[in-house]
Every structure is written in C-alpha cells, then in structure tokens.
C-alpha positions as CSV (number, residue, x, y, z in Angstrom):
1,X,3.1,17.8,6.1
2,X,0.9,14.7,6.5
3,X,3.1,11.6,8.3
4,X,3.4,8.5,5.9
5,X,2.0,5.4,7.1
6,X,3.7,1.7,7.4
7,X,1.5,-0.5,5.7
8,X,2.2,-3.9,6.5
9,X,1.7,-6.6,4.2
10,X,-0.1,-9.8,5.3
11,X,0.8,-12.5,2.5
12,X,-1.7,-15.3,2.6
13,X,-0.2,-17.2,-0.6
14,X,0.4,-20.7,1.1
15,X,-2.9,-20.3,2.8
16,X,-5.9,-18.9,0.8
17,X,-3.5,-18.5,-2.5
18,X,-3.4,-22.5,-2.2
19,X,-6.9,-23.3,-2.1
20,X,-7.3,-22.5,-5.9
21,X,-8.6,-25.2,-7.5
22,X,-6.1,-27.5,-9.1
23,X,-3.3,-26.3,-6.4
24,X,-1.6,-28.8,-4.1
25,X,1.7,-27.7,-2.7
26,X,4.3,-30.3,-1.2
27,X,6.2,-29.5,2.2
28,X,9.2,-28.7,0.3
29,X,7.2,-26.4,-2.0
30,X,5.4,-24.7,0.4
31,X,9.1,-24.1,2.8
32,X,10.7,-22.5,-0.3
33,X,8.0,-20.1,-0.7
34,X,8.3,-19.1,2.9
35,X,11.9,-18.5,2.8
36,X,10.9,-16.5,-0.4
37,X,8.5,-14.5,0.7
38,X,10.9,-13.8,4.1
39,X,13.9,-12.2,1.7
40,X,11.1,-10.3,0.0
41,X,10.7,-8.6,3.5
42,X,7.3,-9.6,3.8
43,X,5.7,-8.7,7.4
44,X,3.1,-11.3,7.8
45,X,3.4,-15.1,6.2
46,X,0.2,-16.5,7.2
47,X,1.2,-20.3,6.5
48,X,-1.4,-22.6,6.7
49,X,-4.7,-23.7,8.7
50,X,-3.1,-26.7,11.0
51,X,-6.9,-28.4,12.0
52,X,-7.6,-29.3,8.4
53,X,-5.3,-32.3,8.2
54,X,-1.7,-33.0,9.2
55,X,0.2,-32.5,5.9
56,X,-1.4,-28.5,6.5
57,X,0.3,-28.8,10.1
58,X,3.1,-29.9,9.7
59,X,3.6,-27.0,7.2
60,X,2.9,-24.6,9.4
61,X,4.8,-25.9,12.0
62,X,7.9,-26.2,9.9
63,X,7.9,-22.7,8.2
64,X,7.4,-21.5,11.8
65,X,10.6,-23.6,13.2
66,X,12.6,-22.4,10.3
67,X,11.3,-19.0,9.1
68,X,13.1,-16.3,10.9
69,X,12.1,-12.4,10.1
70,X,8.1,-12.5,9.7
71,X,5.9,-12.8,12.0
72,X,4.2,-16.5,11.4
73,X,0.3,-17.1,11.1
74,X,-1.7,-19.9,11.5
75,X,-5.6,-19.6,10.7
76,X,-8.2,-20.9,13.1
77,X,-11.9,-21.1,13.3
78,X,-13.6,-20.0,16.8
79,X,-12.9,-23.5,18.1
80,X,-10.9,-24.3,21.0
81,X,-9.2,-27.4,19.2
82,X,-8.6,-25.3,15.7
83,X,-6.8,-22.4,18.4
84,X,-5.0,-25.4,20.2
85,X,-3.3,-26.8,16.9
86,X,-2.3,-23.3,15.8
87,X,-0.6,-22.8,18.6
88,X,1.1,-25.9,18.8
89,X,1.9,-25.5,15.4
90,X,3.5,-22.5,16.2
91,X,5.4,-23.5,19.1
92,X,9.0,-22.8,17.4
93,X,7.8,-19.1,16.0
94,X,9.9,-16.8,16.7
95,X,7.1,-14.1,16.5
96,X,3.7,-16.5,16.1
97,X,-0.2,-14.9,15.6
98,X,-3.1,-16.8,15.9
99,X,-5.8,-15.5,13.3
100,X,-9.3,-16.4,14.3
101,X,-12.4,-16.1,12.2
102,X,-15.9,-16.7,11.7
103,X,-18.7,-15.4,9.6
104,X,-20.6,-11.6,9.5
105,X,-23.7,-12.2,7.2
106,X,-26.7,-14.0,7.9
107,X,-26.3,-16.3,4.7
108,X,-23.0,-17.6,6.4
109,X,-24.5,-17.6,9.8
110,X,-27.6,-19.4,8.2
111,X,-26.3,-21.8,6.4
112,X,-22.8,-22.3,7.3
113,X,-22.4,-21.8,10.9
114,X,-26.2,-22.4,11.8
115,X,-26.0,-19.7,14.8
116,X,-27.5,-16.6,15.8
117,X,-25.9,-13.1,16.7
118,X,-26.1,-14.0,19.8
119,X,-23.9,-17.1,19.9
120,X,-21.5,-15.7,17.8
121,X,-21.0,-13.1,19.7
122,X,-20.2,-15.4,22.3
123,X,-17.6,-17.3,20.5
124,X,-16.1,-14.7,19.3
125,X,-15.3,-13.0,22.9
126,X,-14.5,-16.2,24.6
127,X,-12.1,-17.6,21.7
128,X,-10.3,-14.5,21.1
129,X,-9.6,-14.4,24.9
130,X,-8.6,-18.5,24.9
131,X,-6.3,-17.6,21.7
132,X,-4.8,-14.9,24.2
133,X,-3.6,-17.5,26.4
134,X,-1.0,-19.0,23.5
135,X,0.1,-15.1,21.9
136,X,0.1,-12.2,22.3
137,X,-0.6,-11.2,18.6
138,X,-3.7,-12.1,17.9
139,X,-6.0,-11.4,14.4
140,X,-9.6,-11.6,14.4
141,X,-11.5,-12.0,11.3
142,X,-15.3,-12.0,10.1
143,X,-16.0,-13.5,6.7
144,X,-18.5,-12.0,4.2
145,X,-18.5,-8.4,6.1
146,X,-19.5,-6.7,3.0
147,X,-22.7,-8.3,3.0
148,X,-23.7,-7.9,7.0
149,X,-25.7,-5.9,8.7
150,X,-23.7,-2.7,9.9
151,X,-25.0,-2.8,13.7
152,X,-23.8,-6.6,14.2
153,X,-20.7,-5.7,12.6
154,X,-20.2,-3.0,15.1
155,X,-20.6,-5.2,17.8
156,X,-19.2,-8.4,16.3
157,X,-15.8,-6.3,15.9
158,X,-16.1,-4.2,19.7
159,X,-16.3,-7.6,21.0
160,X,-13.6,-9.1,19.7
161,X,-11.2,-5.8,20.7
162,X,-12.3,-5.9,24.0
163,X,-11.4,-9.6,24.1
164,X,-7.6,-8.5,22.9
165,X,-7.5,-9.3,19.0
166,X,-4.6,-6.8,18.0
167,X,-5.7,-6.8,14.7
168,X,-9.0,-6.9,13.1
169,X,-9.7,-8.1,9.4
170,X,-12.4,-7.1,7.5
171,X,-12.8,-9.4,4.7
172,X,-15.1,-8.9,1.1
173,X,-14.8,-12.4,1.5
174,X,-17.1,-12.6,-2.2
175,X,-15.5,-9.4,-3.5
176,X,-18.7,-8.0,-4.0
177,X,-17.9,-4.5,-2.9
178,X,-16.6,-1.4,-4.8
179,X,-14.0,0.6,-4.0
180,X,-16.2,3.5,-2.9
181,X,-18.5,1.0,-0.4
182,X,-15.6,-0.8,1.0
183,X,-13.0,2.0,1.7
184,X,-16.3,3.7,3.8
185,X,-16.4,0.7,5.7
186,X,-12.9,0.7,6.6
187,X,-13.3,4.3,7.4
188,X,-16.2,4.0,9.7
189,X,-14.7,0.6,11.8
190,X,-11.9,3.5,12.3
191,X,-14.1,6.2,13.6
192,X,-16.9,4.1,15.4
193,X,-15.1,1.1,16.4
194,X,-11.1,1.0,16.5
195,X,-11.8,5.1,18.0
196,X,-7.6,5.6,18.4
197,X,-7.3,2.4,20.0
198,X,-3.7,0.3,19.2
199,X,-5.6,-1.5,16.8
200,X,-4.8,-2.5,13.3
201,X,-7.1,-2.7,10.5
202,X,-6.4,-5.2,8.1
203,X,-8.1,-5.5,4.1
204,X,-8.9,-8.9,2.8
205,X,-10.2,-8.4,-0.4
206,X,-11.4,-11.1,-3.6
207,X,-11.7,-10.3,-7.2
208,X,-14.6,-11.6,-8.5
209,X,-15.5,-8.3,-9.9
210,X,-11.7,-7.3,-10.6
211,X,-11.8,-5.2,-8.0
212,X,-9.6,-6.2,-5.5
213,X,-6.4,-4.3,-5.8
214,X,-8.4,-1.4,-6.0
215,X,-10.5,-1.7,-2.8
216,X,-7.4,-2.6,-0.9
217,X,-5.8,0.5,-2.3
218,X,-9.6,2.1,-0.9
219,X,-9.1,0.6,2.6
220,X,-5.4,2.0,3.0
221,X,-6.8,5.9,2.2
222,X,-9.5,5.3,4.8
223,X,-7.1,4.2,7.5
224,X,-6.0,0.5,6.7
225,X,-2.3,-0.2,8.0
226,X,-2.1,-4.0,6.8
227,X,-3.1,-5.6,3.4
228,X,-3.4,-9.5,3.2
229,X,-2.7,-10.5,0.0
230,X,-1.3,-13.1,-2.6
231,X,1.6,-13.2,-5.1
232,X,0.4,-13.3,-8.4
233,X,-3.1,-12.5,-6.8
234,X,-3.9,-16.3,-7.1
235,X,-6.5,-17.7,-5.1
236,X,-10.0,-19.3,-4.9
237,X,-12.2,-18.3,-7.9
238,X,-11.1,-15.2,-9.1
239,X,-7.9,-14.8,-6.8
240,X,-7.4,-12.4,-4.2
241,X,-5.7,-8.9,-4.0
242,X,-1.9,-9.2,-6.0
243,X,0.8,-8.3,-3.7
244,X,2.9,-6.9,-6.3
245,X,0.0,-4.6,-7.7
246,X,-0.4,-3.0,-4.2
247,X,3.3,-2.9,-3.2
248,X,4.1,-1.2,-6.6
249,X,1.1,1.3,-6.8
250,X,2.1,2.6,-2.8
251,X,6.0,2.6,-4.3
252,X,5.1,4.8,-7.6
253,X,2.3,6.9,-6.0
254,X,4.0,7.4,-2.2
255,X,3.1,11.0,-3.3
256,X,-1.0,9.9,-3.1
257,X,-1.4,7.6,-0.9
258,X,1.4,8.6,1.5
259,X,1.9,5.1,2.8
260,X,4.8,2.8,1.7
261,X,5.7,-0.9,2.7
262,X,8.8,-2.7,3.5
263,X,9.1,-5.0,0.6
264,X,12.3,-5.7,-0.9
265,X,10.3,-5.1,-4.4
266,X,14.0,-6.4,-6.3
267,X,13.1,-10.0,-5.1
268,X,9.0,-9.6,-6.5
269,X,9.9,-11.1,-10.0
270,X,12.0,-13.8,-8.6
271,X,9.1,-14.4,-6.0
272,X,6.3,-14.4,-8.6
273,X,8.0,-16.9,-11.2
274,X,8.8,-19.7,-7.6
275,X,4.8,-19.7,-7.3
276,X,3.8,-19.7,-11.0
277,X,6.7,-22.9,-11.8
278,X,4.9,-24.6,-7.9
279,X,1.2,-24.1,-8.5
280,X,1.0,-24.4,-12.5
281,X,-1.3,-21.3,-12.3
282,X,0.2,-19.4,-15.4
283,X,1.0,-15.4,-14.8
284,X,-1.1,-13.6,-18.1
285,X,1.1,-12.1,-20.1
286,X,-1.0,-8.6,-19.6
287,X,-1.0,-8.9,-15.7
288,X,0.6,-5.7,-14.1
289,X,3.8,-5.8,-12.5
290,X,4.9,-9.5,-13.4
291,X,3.4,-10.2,-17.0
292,X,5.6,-11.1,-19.6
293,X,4.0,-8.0,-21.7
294,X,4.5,-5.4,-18.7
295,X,7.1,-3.8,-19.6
296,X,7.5,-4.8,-23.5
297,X,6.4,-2.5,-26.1
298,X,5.4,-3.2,-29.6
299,X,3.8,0.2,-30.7
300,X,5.7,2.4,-33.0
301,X,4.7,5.2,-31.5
302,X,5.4,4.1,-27.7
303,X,8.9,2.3,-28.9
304,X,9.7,5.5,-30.5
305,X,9.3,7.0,-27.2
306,X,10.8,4.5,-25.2
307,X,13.9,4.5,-27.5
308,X,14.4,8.2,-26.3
309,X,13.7,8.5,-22.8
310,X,11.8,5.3,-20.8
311,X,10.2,7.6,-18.8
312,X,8.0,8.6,-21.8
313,X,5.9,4.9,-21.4
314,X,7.1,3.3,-18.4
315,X,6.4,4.8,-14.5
316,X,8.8,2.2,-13.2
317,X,12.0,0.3,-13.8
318,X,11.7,-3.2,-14.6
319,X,15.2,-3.8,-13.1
320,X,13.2,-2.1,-9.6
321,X,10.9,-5.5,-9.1
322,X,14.0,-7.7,-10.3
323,X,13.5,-8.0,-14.2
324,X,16.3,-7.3,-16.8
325,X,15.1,-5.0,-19.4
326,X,18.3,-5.3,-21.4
327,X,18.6,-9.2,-23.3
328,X,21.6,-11.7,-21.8
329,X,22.5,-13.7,-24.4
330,X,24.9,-16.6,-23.9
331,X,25.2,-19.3,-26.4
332,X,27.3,-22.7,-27.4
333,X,30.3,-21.1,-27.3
334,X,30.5,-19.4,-23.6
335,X,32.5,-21.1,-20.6
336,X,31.7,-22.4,-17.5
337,X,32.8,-18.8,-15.6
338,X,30.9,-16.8,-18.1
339,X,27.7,-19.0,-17.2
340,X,28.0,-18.7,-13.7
341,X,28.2,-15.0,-14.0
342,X,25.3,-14.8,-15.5
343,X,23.2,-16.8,-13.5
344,X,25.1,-14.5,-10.6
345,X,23.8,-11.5,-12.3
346,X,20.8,-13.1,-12.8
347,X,20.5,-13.5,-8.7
348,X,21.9,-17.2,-8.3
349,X,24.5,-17.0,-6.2
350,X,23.9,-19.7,-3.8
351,X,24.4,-22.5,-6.4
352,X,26.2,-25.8,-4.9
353,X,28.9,-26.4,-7.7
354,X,27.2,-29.9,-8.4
355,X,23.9,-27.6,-9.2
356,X,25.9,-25.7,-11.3
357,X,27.7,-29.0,-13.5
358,X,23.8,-30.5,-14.1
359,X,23.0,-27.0,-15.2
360,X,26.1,-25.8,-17.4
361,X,25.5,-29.8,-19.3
362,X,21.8,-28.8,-20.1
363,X,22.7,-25.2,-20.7
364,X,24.8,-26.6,-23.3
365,X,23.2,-29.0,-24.6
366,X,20.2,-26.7,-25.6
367,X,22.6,-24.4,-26.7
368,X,24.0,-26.6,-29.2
369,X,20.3,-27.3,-30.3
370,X,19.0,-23.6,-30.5
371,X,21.9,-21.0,-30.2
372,X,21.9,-18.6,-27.7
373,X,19.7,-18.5,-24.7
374,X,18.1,-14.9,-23.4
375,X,17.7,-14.1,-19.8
376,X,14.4,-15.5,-19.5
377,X,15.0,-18.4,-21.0
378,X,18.3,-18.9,-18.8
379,X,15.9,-18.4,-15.9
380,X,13.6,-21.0,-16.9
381,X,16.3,-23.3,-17.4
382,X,17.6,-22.8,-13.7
383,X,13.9,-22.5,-12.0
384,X,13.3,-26.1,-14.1
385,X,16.1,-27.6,-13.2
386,X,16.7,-27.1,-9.2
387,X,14.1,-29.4,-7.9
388,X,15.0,-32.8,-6.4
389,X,12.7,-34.5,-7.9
390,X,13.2,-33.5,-11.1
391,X,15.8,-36.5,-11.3
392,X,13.8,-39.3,-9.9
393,X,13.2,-40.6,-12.9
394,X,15.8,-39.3,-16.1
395,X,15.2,-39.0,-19.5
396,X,17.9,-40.4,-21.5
397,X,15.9,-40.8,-24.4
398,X,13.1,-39.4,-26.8
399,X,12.1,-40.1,-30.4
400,X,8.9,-39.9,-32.2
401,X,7.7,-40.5,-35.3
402,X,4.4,-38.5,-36.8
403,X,2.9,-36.6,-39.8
404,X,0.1,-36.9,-42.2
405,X,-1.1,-41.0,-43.1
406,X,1.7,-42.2,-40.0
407,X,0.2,-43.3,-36.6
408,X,2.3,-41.4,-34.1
409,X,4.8,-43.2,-32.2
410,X,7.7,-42.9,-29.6
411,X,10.0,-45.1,-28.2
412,X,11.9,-43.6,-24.6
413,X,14.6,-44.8,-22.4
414,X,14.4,-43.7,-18.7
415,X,16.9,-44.2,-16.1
416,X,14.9,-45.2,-12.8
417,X,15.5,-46.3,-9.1
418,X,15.4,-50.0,-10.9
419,X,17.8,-49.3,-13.7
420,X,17.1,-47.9,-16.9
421,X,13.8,-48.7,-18.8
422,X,13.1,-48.6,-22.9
423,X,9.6,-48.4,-24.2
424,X,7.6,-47.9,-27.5
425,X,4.1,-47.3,-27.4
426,X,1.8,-45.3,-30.6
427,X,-0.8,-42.6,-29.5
428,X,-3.2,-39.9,-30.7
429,X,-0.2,-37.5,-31.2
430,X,3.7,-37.5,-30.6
431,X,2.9,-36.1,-26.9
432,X,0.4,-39.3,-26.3
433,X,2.4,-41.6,-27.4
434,X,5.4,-40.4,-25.9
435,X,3.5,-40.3,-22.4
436,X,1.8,-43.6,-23.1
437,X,5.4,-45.1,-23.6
438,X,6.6,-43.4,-20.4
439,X,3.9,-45.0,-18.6
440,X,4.7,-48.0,-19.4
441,X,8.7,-47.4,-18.6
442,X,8.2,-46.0,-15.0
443,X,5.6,-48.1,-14.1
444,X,3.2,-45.8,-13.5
445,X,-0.3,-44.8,-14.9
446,X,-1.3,-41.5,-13.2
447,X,-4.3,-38.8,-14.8
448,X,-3.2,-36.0,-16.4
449,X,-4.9,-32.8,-15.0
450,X,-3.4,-30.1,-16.9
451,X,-0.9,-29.6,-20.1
452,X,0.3,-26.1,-20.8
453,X,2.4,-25.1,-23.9
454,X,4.3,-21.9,-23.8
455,X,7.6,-20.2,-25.2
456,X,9.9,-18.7,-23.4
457,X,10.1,-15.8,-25.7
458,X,8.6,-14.8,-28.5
459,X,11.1,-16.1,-31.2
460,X,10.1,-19.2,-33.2
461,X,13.7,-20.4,-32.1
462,X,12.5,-19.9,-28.1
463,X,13.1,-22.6,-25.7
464,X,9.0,-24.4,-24.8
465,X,7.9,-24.3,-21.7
466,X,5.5,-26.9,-20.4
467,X,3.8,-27.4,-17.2
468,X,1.2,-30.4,-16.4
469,X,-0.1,-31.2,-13.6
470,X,-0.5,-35.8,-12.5
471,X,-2.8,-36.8,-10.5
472,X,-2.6,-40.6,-8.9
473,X,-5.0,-41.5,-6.5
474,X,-5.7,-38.6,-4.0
475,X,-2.3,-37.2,-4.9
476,X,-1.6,-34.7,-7.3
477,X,1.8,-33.3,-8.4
478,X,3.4,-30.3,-10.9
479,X,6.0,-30.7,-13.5
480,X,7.6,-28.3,-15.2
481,X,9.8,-29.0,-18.7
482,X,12.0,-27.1,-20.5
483,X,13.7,-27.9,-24.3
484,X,13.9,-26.1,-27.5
485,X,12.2,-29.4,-28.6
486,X,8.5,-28.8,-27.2
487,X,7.7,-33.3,-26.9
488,X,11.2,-33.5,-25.0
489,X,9.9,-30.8,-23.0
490,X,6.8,-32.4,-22.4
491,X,9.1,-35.9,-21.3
492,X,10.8,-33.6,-19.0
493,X,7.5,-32.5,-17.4
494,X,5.9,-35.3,-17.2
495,X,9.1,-36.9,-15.6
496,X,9.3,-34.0,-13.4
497,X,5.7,-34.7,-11.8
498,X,6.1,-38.4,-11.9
499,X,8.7,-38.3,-9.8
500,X,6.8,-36.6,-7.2
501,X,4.5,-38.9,-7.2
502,X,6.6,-41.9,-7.0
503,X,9.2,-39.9,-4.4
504,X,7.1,-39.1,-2.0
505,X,7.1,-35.4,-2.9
506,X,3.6,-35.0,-4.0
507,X,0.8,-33.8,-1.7
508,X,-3.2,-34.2,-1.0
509,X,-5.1,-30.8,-1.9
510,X,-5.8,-29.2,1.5
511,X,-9.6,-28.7,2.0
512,X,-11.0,-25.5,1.9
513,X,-12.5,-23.5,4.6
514,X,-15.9,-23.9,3.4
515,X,-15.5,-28.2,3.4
516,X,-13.9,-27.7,7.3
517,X,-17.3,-25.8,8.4
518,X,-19.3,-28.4,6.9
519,X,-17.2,-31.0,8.8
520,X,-15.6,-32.4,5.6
C-alpha cells in the first residue's frame, strides 16, 4: 500500500497575498491574521519581506516575536543586506527560515536583474550559504521557472542545494504553465536534481490562466511535499493558488492523491472571512470552498436530493471547514445568555464582557429594526464590530433626505476625540451627501478608493454590508459597515476607515517585488 505523504502548506497571504493592488494591511491587521492562520495549523506563515521599508519589518519581526507554532518566513532577494534584515527580523522566531530568491528566465535576467547565468549562479551559491550563517532552514526560490531554459534551471537549483537551501521553490511566477507542463517539471527537479536528497520541493503557482490550484495539485502527484499558497487565493493580478481549494481537494480525495495536510480545515471559514473584512477583496459568491453559493442549492432537482440525503450533491460538510448549514436565528426578543451562546456556537468564545455589552446594544438595536438576525448576519455583526478603530470616531446620528425633484441631503452627529460634531451637507445621492457631511464633521477630507454594496443574505429584509476603502495622502485604510439601513451602513464604514486614518492604524501599500528590483 503506497505511504501517504505530509504536505506542508506554505501560506504566503501577508506576503504576496498583500501585494494585490488596492491592499494595505496595518500591524494590527496583519498580527491577527498570523495568529489566524497559526490556529488553522498552518506549517509555514511567510510574513513579510523586511528590506522593503520598515512598516514591512516591523511586521515580520512582530508576528515572529509573538507567533508560536509555525515556522516564520521572511523573503529576501540574493543580497547580503535583504538576508541581514530577515534575520534580524526574525531574531525572536521560535522556528525562523530565510527564503531567498532570484529570477530563472532570461526576460527577468535581462531586464530585471541585468545579469548573466554566470553571475547568478554566483549569487545564488554564495547567498544561500551567507543565509546559512543566520538558520538553519533555509528556502531558495527562482522566479519565472516556467519560462527558463531547462539546463540553467538544472544548475541554478544543484547550486543552490549544494549551498544548503532545505527547500527549493519552483515558482510559475506568470502562471503560464498547465497542469500537464508544470507537474513534469516538478517531476524531473525530483529525478535529476533533488535525486533522494532531504530536500523539499515546494509549488508556487499564479492564476492568470485559472490554473493554479490545479497545477499545485499537478506538483504534489509528481513529488511536491509543500504548497505556498493564499487564503481566498488573493494576490497580485489574478491571485495565487487558494489554500482552502488545495487543503479541501487532498481532504476529499486522500484516496487519489494520497497526501493530506495538517490544517485544522474547522477554522478555514473563520480564516477566509478575517482576510476578506482586512483587505476589501470580496470572496465571489461561486468560489469553491468559501463562497457564499458553495454549499447553497437552488435547483429543484438538486434540493430534492439534498432534502433526502446531502450526500446526493455535496462531497463535504459545510460544518467540516467551519460553516453552519442549518439557519441561527435570534431576534428582538432573545437575552443576553441566549446571545452569547450563539456567538459561542458560532466560535466566539474569547469575548471580553465589555465586547460583548457594545455587541448585544447593536445586536439589538438592528433587531428591533429588521427582526431576527441569521448566522451570517450575526457573524458580520461580530467581525464588524471587534476592531478598535471602529470607535474612533461614533456615529450617533444619520438622516437623509432624497427622492425624485429633492436634492439629497444629510445632516450627521459624530462623537469624536474633540467632542461630538453635527453637520448638514447636500450631495449627488443620500451616500454623498452623507459622506460630504461627515467630512466636514471629523475634519477630514480623504479619497474614496472603493465602495462595495452587499447583503448579508439574500432576503430583501438582510442586514447590508459595505466595505470602502480611504485613502489620505500615501495612506490608505478599510472600513467595513454593517445596518439593515444600507446609508447607516455606509456612515459606519466610512467611520470605520476614518478612524484608521486619523488613529494611526492605517498603513502605506508595501512595494512590490518588482518596484524593490528596480530600486523603487
């Protein structure tokens, strides 16, 4: 009987999951996430690249002082100052790895690295081995691999074994390759370069063509034993390869691909909905695993089947990655103890008591204004709601006037640092002139970069959901709002990101790796 194989999973959210455009985590943000993604058992959290600016280091060096059960990653290019602030970034790791990389094909050596072979050959062996000085772990990397030539490759990847890297990447840094190309690549660095060493092989894969779960899935069935991945499978252009759609497909199909991970798959749901609410990048509603739609059915024929065995249309639990197929509903009526249950159920337990009293008055309040709340919505309510700054600025306040031959206006009162502000101002729409009047109340004038509109659930009595994303000067921040009443929402979110802004709890967007090769 064939063994089954560990696969260790490499999540890369906080580092190449944040360079999508439009993402800019805070400190706090980005330390929440970490402790996330250690309860979901993660192996590898590969936090940040430390050379590209201090916010990035100080990051790294904070999930790697507080982080306890993963081993803790920091990227560096083949530069002796890159490897010296990953490593000092990593000091307070209790297991730390250094991941080196540089570039395979000649367009990156050409124009991006402006070397030959030869030199990169060079840097390759010498800043593995200076890396080696700092860990033991160390990951070497070559971008672009799916475009190189196979013999440099070869010899690119001998080198940098010989030098000590423990693990060797092998990224489709464009995701230009197809399942059938890239999982014979990762077969034949097994049999002509790895040959039986300790050495693991590790998938990076994009998804410009949508195929990046699938040629990760290729790499493990040709000898793979780590994925890097992202939750939600965000990342630059089209994303990278989604944790949870490789985690799940080795959990339902152990019987094909005999491998399996060590992911507590009850926390994925939990995990996905922290980075959608942090980076404003919405989940689809048809995304597999974590989509709103993934496990709902609206066919007569497949509800028909569901109704007498879920086996007939679903090839996993939704209770299995930490969803609740069956609907919670708690209304005006239910007490304090009956809340907390359900937020207990709901996997809150570590509420302080004064979390709890600002949540039961706003769970009650919407109550009062909509009737009962569902699961999801109850969730939403919570994930809105926890953030310090969401209360830097309060919204006491909203009322609009609009409708046909009226010129929209609002009038707010906001309790701020300075007391509590009143303002009217008319716009283009309730939501512009409630914003403009808001403005004006905080003090504030920042750009809006993004507004987002969605319910809950599907009912035409579901709570609205709104994300936008500020931007003020070089910083940008994320807000999230939630009310049955889709303009208070909108107050709420705006309110939310403001406060970021204004509390010190915004961030600058970290540069990509492409800008730090140029220098930028």
């Amino acid at each position: 009987m064939e063994k089954e194989r560990h696969i260790r999973i490499f999540d890369t959210t906080l580092r190449d999951g944040e360079q999508s455009p439009g993402v800019a985590l805070s400190l706090d943000q980005k330390l929440e996430i970490a402790h996330a993604l250690a309860r979901l058992n993660v192996d590898i959290i590969e936090a940040g690249f430390p050379v590209s600016g201090p916010l990035e280091f100080e990051a790294v060096r904070r999930i790697a002082a507080e982080v306890r059960g993963p081993i803790i990653a920091a990227l560096a290019r083949t530069h002796t100052l890159d490897i010296d602030q990953a490593a000092k970034a990593l000091e307070k790791a209790e297991k730390p790895r250094i991941h080196v990389f540089t570039s395979a094909s000649k367009i990156h050596l050409q124009y991006m690295l402006k070397k030959t072979e030869e030199e990169v050959l060079e840097m390759a062996d010498q800043m593995v081995r200076y890396a080696k000085r700092y860990v033991d772990d160390v990951e070497f990397s070559a971008q672009d691999v799916m475009r190189a030539d196979w013999d440099f490759v070869k010899r690119l990847y001998e080198v940098a074994i010989e030098a000590g890297a423990t693990t060797i990447n092998i990224p489709d840094t464009t995701g230009y390759g197809t399942p059938e190309e890239y999982g014979a690549l990762i077969r034949r660095i097994r049999d002509e370069v790895v040959r039986g060493r300790e050495v693991i092989i590790s998938t990076h894969t994009h998804d410009d063509l949508g195929l990046a779960t699938a040629n990760a899935l290729a790499g493990i069935l040709n000898g793979a034993g780590q994925v890097e991945c992202t939750v939600n499978g965000i990342g630059e252009r089209a994303g990278n390869t989604a944790m949870e759609e490789v985690v799940m497909a080795l959990y339902v199909r152990r019987d094909f691909y005999k491998a399996y991970t060590q992911i507590n798959t009850r926390e994925i749901y939990r995990v996905s909905r922290l980075v959608e609410r942090y980076t404003g990048m919405p989940v689809p509603p048809n995304k597999a695993i974590v989509g709103d739609n993934a496990f709902a059915h609206e066919s007569g024929i497949h509800q028909d089947g569901v109704l007498k065995h879920r086996g007939t249309y679903e090839i996993m639990d939704a209770e299995l990655i930490g969803r609740r197929p069956a609907v919670l509903v708690l209304g005006k009526h239910s007490g304090r103890a009956a809340f907390k249950k359900a937020l207990e159920d709901l996997g809150y337990k570590d509420l302080t008591e004064d979390q709890l009293k600002v949540l039961f008055s706003r769970f009650k309040e919407i109550a009062e204004k909509k009737g009962p709340l569902s699961a999801e919505e109850l969730q939403a309510l919570v994930e809105s709601g926890l953030e310090p700054a969401s209360r830097f600025f309060e919204l006491k306040h909203v009322q609009f006037f609009s409708g046909s031959g009226l010129l929209p206006t609002a009038t707010v009162r906001v309790m701020t640092p300075d007391g509590e502000k009143v303002a009217t101002h008319t716009g283009d729409g309730p939501v512009d002139a409630v914003y403009k009047a808001l403005e004006e109340a905080i003090g504030l004038k920042p750009e809006l970069e993004l507004y987002r509109v969605e319910a809950i659930t599907g009912s035409t009595e579901a709570l609205g959901q709104v994300t936008v994303r500020l931007r003020l000067g070089e910083l940008q921040a994320v807000g999230v709002g939630v009310s049955p009443d889709i303009v208070e929402a909108s107050a709420l979110a705006f309110l939310d990101a403001a406060g970021k802004l204004a509390s010190g709890r915004a961030t600058r967007h970290p540069p990509s790796i492409e800008e730090v090769q140029r220098g930028v």
